[in-house]
RODO-2510 file (C-alpha; in nm, 4 decimals, decimal comma):
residues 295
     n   res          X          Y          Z
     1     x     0,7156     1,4355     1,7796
     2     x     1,0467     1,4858     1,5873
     3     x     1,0894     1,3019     1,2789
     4     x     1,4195     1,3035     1,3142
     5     x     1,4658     1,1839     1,6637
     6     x     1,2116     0,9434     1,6207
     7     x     1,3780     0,7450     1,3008
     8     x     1,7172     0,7618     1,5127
     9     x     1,5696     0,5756     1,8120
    10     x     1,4091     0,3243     1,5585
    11     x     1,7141     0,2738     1,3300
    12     x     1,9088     0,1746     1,6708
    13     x     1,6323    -0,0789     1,7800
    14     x     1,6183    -0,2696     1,3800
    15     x     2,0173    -0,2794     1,3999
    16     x     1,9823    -0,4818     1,6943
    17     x     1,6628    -0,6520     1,5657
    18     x     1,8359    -0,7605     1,2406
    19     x     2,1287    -0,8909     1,3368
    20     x     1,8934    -1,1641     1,6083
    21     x     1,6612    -1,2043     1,3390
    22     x     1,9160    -1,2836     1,0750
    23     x     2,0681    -1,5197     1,3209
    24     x     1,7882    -1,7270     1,4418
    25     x     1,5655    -1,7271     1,1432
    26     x     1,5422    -2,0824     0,9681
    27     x     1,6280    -2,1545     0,6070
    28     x     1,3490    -2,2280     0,3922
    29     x     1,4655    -2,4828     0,0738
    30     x     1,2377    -2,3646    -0,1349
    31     x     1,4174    -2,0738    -0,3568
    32     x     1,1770    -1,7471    -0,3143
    33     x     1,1876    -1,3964    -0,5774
    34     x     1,1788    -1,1373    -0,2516
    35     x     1,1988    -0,7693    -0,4256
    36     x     1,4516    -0,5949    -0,2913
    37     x     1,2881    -0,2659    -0,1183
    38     x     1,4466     0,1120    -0,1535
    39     x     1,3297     0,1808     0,1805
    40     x     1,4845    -0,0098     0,4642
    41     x     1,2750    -0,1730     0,7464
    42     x     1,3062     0,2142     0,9900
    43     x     1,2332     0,4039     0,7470
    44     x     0,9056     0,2140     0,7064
    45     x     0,8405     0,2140     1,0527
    46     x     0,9003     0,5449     1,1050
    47     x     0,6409     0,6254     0,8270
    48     x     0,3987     0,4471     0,9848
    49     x     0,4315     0,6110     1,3352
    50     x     0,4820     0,8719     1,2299
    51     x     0,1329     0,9202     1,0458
    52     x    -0,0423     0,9073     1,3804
    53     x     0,0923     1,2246     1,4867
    54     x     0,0440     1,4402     1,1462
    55     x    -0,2881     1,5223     1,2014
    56     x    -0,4346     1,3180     0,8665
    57     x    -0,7413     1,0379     0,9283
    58     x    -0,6517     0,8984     0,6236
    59     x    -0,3057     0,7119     0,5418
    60     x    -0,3534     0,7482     0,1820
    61     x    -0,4071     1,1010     0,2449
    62     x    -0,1102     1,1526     0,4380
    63     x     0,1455     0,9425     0,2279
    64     x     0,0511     1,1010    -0,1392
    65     x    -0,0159     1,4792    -0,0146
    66     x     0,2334     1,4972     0,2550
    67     x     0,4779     1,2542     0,2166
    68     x     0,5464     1,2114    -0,1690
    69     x     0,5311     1,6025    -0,1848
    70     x     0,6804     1,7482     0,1251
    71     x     0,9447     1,5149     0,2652
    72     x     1,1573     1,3670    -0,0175
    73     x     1,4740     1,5227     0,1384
    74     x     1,4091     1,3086     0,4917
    75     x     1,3328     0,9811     0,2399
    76     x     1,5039     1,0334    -0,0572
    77     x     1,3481     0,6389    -0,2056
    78     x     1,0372     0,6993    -0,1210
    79     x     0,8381     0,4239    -0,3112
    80     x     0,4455     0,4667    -0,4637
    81     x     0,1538     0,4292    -0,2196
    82     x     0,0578     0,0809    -0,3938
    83     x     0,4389    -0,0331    -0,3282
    84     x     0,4264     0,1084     0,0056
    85     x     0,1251    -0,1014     0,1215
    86     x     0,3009    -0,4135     0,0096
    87     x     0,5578    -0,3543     0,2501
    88     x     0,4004    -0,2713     0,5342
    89     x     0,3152    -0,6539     0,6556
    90     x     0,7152    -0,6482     0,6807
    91     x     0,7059    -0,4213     0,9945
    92     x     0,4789    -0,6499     1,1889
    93     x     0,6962    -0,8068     1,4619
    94     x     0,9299    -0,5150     1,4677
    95     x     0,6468    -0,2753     1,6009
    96     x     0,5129    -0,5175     1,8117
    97     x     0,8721    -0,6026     1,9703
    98     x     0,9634    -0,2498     1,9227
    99     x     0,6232    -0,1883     2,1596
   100     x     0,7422    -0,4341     2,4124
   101     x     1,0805    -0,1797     2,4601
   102     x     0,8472     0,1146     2,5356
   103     x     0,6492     0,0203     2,7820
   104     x     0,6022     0,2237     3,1265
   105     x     0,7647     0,0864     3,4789
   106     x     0,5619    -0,0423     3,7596
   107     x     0,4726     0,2353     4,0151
   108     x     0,2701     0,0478     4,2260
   109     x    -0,0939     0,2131     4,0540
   110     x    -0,2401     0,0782     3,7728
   111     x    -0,5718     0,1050     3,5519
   112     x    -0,7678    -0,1462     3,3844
   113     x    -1,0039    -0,0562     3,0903
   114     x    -1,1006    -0,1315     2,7862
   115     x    -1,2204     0,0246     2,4423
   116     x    -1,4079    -0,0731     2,1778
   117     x    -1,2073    -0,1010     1,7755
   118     x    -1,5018    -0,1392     1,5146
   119     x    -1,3973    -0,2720     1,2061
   120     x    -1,7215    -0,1652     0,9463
   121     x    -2,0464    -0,0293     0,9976
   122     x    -2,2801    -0,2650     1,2187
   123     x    -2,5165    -0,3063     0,8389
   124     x    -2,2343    -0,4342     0,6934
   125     x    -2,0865    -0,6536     0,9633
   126     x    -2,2557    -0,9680     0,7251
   127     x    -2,0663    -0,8987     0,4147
   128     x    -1,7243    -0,8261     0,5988
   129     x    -1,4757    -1,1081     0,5047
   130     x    -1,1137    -0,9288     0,5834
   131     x    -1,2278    -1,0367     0,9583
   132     x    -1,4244    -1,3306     0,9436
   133     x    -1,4321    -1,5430     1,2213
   134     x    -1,2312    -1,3548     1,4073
   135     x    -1,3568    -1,0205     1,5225
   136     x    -1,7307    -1,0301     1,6532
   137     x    -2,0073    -0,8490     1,8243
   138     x    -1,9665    -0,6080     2,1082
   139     x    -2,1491    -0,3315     2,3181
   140     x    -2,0249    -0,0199     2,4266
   141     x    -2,1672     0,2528     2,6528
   142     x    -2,2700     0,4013     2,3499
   143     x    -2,3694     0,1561     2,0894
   144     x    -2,3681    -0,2118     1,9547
   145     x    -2,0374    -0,2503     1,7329
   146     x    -1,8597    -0,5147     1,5185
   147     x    -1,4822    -0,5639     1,5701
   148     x    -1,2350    -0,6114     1,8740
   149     x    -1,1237    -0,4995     2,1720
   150     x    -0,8384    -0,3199     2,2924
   151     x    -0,7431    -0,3997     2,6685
   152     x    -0,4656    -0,1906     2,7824
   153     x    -0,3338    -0,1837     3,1897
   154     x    -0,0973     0,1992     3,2358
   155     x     0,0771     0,3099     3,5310
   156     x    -0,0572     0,6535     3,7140
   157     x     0,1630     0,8609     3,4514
   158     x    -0,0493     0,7386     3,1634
   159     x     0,2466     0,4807     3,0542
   160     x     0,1675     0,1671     2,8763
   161     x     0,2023    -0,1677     3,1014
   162     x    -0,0054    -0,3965     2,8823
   163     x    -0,2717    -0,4674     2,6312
   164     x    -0,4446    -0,7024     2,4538
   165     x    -0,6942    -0,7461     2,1592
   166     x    -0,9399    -0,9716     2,1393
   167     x    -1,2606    -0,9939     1,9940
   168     x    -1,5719    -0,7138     2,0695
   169     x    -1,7968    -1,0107     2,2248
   170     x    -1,5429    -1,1216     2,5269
   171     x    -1,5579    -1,0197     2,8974
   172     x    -1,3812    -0,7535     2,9951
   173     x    -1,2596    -1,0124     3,2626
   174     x    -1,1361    -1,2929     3,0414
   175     x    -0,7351    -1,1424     2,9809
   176     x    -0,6765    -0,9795     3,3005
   177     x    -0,4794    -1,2670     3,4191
   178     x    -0,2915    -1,2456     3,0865
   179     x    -0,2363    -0,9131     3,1014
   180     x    -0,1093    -0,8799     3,5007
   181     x     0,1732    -1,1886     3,4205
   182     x     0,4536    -0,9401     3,5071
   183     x     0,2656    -0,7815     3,7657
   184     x     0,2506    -0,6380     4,1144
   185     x    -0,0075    -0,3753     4,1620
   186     x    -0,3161    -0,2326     4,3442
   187     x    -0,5057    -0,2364     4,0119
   188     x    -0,7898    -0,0249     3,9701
   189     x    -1,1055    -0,1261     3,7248
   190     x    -1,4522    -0,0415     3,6777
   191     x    -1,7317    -0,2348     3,8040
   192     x    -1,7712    -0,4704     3,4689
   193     x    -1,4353    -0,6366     3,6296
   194     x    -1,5954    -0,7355     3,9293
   195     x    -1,5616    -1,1240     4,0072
   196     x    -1,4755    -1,3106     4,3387
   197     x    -1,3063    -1,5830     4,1259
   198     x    -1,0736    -1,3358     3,9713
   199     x    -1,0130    -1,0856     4,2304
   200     x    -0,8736    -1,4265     4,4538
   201     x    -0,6330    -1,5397     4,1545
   202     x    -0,4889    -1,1801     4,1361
   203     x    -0,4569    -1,1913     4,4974
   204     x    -0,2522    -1,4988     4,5188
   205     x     0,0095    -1,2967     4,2702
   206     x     0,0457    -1,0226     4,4900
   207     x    -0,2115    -0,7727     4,2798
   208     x    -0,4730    -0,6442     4,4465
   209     x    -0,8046    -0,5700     4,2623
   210     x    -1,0103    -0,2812     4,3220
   211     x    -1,3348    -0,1777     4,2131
   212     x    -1,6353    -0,0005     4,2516
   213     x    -1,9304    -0,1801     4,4157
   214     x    -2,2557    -0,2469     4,2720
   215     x    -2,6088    -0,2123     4,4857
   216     x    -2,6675    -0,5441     4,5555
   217     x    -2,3152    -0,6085     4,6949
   218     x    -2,2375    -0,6273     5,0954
   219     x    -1,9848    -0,2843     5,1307
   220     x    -1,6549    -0,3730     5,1928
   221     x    -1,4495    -0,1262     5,3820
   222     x    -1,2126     0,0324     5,1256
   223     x    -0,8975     0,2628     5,2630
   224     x    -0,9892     0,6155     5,1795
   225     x    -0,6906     0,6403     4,9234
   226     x    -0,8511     0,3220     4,7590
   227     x    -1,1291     0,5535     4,6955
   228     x    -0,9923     0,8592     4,5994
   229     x    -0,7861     0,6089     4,3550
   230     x    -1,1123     0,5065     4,1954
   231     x    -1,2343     0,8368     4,1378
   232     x    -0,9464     0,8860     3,8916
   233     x    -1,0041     0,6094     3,6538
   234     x    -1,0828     0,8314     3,3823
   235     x    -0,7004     0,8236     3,3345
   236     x    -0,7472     0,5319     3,1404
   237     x    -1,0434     0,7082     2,9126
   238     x    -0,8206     0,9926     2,8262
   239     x    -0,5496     0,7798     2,7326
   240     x    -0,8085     0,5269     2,5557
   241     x    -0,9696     0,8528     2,4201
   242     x    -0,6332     0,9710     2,2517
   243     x    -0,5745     0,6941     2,1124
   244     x    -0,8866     0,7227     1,8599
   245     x    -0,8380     1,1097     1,7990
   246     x    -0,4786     1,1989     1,8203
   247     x    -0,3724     0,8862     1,7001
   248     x    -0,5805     0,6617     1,4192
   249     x    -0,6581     0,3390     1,5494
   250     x    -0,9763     0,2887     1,4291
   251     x    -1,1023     0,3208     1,0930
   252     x    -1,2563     0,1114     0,8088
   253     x    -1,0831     0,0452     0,5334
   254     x    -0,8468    -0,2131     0,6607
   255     x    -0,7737    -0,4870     0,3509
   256     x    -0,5986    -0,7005     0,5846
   257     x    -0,5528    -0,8201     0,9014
   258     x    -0,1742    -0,7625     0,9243
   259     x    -0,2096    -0,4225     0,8013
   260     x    -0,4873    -0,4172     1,0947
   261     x    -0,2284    -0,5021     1,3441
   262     x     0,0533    -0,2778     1,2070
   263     x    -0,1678     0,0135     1,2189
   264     x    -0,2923    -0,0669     1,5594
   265     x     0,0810    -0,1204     1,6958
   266     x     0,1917     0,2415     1,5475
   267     x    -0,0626     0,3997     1,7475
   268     x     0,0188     0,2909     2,0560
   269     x     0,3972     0,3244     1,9793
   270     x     0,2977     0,7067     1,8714
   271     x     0,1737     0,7384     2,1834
   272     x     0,4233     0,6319     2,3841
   273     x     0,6111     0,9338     2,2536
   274     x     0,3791     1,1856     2,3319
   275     x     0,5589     1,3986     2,5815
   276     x     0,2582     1,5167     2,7872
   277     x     0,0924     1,2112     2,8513
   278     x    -0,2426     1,2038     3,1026
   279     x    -0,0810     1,1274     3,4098
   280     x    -0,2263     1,1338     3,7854
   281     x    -0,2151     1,4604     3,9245
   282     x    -0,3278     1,4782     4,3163
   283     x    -0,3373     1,8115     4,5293
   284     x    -0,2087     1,8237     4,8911
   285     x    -0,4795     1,6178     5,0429
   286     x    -0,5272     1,2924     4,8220
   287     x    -0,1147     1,2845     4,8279
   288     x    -0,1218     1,2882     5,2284
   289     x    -0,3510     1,0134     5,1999
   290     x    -0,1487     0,7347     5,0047
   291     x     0,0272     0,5207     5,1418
   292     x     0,4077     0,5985     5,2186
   293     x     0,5701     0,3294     4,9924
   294     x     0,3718     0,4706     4,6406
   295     x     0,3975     0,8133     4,6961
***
C-alpha cells in the first residue's frame, strides 16, 4: 500500500465528508472548549489504516518507533501517542462511511462466514468492564472465547459486500437478512446457516441460499456448479484469515469501545486495498460448468 496514494484518496473522501457534515450537523447551545488538533481528520485516518499494513501487532509500537521517528516529513504535526489516542474517536463515522464507498459489486457469487473477535483472555472475561454487557460468550472450531463476531458476505474476487458485528453468543443465522438488504445472489454458507425459515425469506428476495447438507437431512438435488461452488468456501477463511494476520483486528488492549470500532473499521478498509486479494480462481472445467449469465 502507498502512503501516499492512500492519504490522497482519503483527503478527497473528508473534503466531501466535511462540507455534508458541516452542513447538516445541529447546533448544540451549550458553549464547548474543543482543542483544536495539528493533524486534520485524513491524516488521522490515514494513520490508522495505514498501521494495518506495516507489519507491527502493536499500535503503540508502530506510532512511537515508526511513526514519530521515520515519517515526520509525510506528517510534519505529528502529535504524542497520548494526544493521538484522544483523537482517534474523531475518525469513527468517517471510516465507517468511508467503508461503505469501498465495498465490492455484486457478481452474482457470494460467501457467508463468520469469525470469531475475542476481546481478553476467557479467565478474565469476569473482570472485563470496557465491554460489559455488550460482547459475550462464543465458540469457535477451536475454542470457547469472549467477545464478538464479525459477519462479513464478499463477492468471488474476495471484495467486501457486507458485515456485521455482533456479539460472540448469536447465531450465525440471526443478521443474514440484515446483511443481504441490497442483495441478489446465489449465496454460499456453511452448514451452521442451515434453516428452512431463512433459506424461504432469502428466497422471496431473489437470493438463493446454498449449503452443505447434514446426515440427517433428505438430499436435495444441487446443480453440479452449486457444488463445485461450495467446495470453494474457504474464500471466505482466507479473507477472514487475513484479516487477523495481515491486518490487526484482534487484540487486547482495547480501552474503549470506539477505539474498538475504529480499529476494527481500518482493517477492513486496509484490506480493501490490498491489491491481490483471494479471489475465485476455476480451471477449464468448473468454468464450463457455471451458468452462462455469472461467468
Amino acid at each position: 500500500m502507498e502512503l501516499e496514494k492512500l492519504f490522497c484518496e482519503i483527503d478527497d473522501f473528508c473534503v466531501i465528508f466535511e462540507e455534508n457534515f458541516k452542513s447538516k450537523v445541529i447546533a448544540s447551545q451549550k458553549q464547548k472548549r474543543e482543542r483544536k488538533s495539528q493533524l486534520c481528520l485524513s491524516e488521522i485516518m490515514t494513520i490508522i489504516i495505514y498501521f494495518h499494513h506495516s507489519n507491527y501487532r502493536n499500535f503503540k509500537s508502530y506510532y512511537q518507533e515508526n511513526l514519530l521517528k521515520h515519517f515526520q516529513k509525510e506528517f510534519p504535526c505529528l502529535v504524542s501517542y497520548n494526544r493521538f489516542v484522544e483523537l482517534i474517536h474523531q475518525a469513527l463515522m468517517p471510516l465507517m462511511l468511508y467503508l461503505n464507498s469501498r465495498k465490492g459489486n455484486i457478481s452474482g457469487i457470494s460467501f457467508i462466514d463468520s469469525t470469531s473477535i475475542p476481546i481478553c483472555h476467557p479467565k478474565r472475561a469476569k473482570r472485563n468492564k470496557v465491554f460489559r454487557g455488550l460482547s459475550g460468550w462464543g465458540k469457535s472450531s477451536v475454542a470457547w472465547y469472549f467477545g464478538f463476531k464479525l459477519h462479513l458476505i464478499i463477492n468471488d474476487q474476495g471484495e467486501l459486500l457486507a458485515f456485521q458485528v455482533t456479539p460472540g453468543n448469536t447465531d450465525d443465522r440471526v443478521p443474514v437478512p440484515t446483511l443481504t438488504q441490497n442483495l441478489w445472489v446465489n449465496l454460499f454458507g456453511d452448514k451452521g446457516y442451515i434453516s428452512k425459515k431463512l433459506w424461504s425469506e432469502l428466497w422471496s428476495n431473489n437470493i438463493k441460499l446454498i449449503t452443505p447438507f447434514k446426515k440427517n437431512m433428505n438430499n436435495k438435488l444441487l446443480e453440479l456448479w452449486e457444488k463445485l461452488m461450495l467446495r470453494k468456501r474457504s474464500l471466505i477463511e482466507t479473507v477472514n484469515d487475513q484479516l487477523k494476520n495481515i491486518s490487526q483486528i484482534v487484540h487486547s488492549r482495547h480501552r474503549s469501545v470506539k477505539n474498538f470500532m475504529v480499529n476494527l473499521l481500518a482493517g477492513l478498509i486496509a484490506y480493501t486495498f490490498q491489491q491481490k486479494k483471494p479471489s475465485l480462481k476455476l480451471d477449464k472445467n468448473e468454468a464450463e460448468n457455471l451458468p452462462a449469465l455469472l461467468v
